[in-house]
N, C-alpha and C positions, 0 to 999 in steps of 0.2 A: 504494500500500500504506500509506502514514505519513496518509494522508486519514483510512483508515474503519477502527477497531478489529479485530481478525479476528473477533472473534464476532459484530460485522453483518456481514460477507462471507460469511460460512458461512449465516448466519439467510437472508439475499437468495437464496443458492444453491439452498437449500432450497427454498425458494417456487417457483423456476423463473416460466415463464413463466404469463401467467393463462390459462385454454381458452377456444378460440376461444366469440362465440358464435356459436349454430345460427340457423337460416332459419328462417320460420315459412314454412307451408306455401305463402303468397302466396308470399314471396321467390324459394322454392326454384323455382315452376312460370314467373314471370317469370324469373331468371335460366337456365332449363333453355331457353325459349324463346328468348332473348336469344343466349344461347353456341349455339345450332344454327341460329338465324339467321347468324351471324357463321361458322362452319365453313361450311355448303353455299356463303354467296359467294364465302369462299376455295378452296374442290374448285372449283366455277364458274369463278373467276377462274383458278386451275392446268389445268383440264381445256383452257384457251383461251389455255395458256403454246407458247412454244415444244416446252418439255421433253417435253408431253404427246403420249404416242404411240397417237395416236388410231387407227388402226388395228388395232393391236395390241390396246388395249380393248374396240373395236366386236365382234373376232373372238372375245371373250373372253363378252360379255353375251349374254342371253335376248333381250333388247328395246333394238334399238341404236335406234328412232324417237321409245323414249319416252326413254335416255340424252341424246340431242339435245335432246328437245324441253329436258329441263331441265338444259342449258348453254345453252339460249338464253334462260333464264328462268323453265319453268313448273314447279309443283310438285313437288317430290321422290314425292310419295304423291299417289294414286287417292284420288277418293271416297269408290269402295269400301272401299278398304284407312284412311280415316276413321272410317268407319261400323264398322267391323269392329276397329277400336282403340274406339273409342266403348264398342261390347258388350262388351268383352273387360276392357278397364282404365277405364272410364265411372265417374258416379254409381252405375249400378246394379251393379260390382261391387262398389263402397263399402261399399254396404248388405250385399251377401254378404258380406264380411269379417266386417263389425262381429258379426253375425247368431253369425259362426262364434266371433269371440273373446267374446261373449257364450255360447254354449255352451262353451268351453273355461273361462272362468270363474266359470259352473255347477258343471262337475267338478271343478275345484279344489275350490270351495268344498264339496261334496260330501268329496271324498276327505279336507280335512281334518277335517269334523265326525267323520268315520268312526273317522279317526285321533284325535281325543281322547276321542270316547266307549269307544275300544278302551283307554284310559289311558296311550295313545305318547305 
């Protein structure tokens, strides 16, 4: 307290801490990769603990050949189920977005001409 005046303790205070910064879109898709790599080897590694009651889970799934195949190492996702994330959240959903926030900011701009030629 006898170090810093109280009106720099209180100025500091104020400030808090600074905001994080954000990901650029690279960062964010390599660390999303990175962290789901790292989880399915630890479910992998846990599915091949003692604790795991692998019975009990097999009786429990749709597809106990393909749960196996990937504790023993293969893919968590189908091809199919690639391809079908591809279509869905892809490039070419990208452009659907964009397409759609470009009409959405259309109608703003629309809506507000409206609204100053109205004299709001």
């Amino acid at each position: 307290n006898w170090c810093f005046p109280p009106g720099r303790r209180v100025q500091s205070s104020k400030l808090g801490p600074a905001p994080p910064r954000l990901l650029t879109e690279e960062e964010f898709q390599l660390q999303g990769e990175v962290e789901t790599r790292k989880a399915l080897a630890e479910l992998r590694s846990f599915c091949k603990s003692p604790e795991f009651s692998a019975w009990t889970t097999v009786s429990r799934i749709q597809s106990p050949k393909r749960f196996a195949d990937f504790v023993g190492g293969a893919s968590h996702v189908t091809p199919s189920e690639v391809s079908a994330h591809e279509r869905e959240f892809g490039l070419e959903s990208l452009s659907i977005d964009e397409e759609l926030f470009e009409e959405d900011d259309e109608d703003d701009e629309e809506e507000e001409n409206i609204s100053d030629s109205s004299g709001g």
